[in-house]
C-alpha positions as CSV (number, residue, x, y, z in Angstrom):
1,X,-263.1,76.8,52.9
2,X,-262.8,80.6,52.2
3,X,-260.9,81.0,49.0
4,X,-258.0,83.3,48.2
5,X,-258.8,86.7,46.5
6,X,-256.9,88.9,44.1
7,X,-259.0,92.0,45.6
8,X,-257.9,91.7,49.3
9,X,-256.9,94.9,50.9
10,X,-258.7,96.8,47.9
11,X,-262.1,98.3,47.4
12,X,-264.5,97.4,45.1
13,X,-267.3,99.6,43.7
14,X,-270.7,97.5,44.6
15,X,-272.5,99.5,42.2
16,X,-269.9,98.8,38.7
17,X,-271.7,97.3,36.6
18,X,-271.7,93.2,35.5
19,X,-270.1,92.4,31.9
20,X,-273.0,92.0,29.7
21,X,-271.3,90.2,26.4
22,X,-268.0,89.5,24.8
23,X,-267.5,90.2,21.3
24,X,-264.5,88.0,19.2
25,X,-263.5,89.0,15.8
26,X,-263.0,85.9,13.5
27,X,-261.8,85.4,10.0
28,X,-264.8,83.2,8.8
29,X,-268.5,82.4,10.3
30,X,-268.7,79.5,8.0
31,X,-266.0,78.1,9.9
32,X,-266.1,79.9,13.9
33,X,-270.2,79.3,14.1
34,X,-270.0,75.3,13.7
35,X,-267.5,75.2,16.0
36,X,-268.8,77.2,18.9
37,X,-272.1,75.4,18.3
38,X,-270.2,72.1,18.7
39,X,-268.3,73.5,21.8
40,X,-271.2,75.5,23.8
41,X,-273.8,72.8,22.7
42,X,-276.6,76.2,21.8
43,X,-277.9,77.9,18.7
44,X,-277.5,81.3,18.0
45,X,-279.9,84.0,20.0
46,X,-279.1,86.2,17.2
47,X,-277.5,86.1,13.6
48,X,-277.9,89.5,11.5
49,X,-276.2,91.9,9.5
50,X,-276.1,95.0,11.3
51,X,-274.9,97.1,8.5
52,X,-273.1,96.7,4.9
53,X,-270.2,95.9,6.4
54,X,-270.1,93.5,9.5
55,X,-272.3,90.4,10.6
56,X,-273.0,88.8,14.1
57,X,-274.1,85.7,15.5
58,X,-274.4,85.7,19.1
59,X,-274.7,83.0,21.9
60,X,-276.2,83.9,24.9
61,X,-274.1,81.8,27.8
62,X,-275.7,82.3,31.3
63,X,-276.4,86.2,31.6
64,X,-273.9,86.5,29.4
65,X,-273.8,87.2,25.5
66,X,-270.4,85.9,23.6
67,X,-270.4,87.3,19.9
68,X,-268.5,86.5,16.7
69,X,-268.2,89.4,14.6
70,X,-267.2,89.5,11.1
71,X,-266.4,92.8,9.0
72,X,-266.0,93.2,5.4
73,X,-262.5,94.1,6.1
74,X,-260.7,91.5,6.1
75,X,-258.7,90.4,8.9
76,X,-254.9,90.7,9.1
77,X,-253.3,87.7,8.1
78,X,-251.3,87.3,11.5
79,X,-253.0,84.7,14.1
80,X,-254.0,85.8,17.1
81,X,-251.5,86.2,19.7
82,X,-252.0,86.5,23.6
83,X,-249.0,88.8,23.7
84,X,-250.5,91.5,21.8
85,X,-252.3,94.1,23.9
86,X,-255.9,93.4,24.1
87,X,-257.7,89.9,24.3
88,X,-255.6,87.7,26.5
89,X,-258.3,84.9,26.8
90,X,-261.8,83.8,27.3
91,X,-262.3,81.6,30.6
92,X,-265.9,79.8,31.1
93,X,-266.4,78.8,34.7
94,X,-266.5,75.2,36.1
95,X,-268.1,75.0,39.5
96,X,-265.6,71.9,40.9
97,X,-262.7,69.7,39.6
98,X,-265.1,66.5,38.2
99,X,-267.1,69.8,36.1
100,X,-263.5,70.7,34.5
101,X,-262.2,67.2,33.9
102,X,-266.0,66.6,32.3
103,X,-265.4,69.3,30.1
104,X,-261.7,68.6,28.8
105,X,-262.8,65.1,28.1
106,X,-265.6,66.8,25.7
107,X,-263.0,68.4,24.1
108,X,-261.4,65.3,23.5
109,X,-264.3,64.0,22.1
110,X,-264.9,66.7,19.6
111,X,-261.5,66.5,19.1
112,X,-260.0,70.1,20.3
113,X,-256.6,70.0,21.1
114,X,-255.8,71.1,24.7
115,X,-253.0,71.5,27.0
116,X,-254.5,68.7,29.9
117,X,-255.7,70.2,33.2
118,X,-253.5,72.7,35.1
119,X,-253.6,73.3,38.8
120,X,-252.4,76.4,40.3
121,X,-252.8,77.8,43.8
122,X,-255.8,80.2,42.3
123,X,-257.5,77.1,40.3
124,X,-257.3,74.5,37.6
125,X,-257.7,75.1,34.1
126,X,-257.8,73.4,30.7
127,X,-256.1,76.1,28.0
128,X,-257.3,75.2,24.2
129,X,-258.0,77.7,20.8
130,X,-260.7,78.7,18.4
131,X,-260.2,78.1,14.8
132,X,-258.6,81.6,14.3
133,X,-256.6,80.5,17.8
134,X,-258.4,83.2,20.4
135,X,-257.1,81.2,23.7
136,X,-260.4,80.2,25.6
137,X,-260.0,78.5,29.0
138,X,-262.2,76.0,31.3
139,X,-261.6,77.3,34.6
140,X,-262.6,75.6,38.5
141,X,-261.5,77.6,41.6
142,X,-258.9,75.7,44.0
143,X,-260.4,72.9,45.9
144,X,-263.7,72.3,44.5
């Protein structure tokens, strides 16, 4: 089945290249690092101060590295918000239908709210939040 592209009729540059990490800003380690350990099922690959003022612990997720940052700075006291330019979400891949339902009955299970499995003609998703509410996403392409 030959799946339906966003980049038809466009060209692509082979040689850009692949996204190497994604880096969230939380409010409190204490509280985001237990619950992406609990969620991605890893340890950190990395946990350091990299100056005075800022701390990172870092999963590494495939090829890819997904970091929590904290600065000394605190945080504004507004949640996060989709809506705002920058971050709209954080989608980890599913390769079929039974991966996506496994994984929104884990979040049951560690009890993360969710919004159930979506279907669209791209794909099915389950949408749920962080503790400082960045929107992450469990995604499966369309007939898998």
């Amino acid at each position: 089945m030959r799946l339906p592209t966003i980049l038809e009729g466009t060209h692509v540059a082979a040689a850009f290249p692949p996204l190497t990490h994604v880096a969230l800003t939380v409010r409190d380690l204490a509280v985001s690092v237990p619950w992406y350990e609990k969620l991605l099922g890893l340890r950190p690959v990395l946990d350091e101060d990299t100056d005075p003022d800022f701390h990172h612990t870092v999963y590494l997720i495939g090829g890819t590295l997904l970091g929590l940052h904290q600065h000394a700075t605190p945080a504004p006291v507004e949640n996060f918000s989709e809506y705002r330019v920058g971050l709209d979400h954080i989608a980890f891949g599913c390769a079929n239908r039974a991966e996506l339902e496994a994984w929104a009955a884990k979040l049951d299970e560690l009890g993360i709210a969710h919004g159930g499995i979506k279907d669209a003609t791209y794909g099915s998703g389950v949408s749920f939040r962080d503790p400082d509410g960045i929107a992450l996403e469990f995604f499966a392409p369309p007939g898998t």
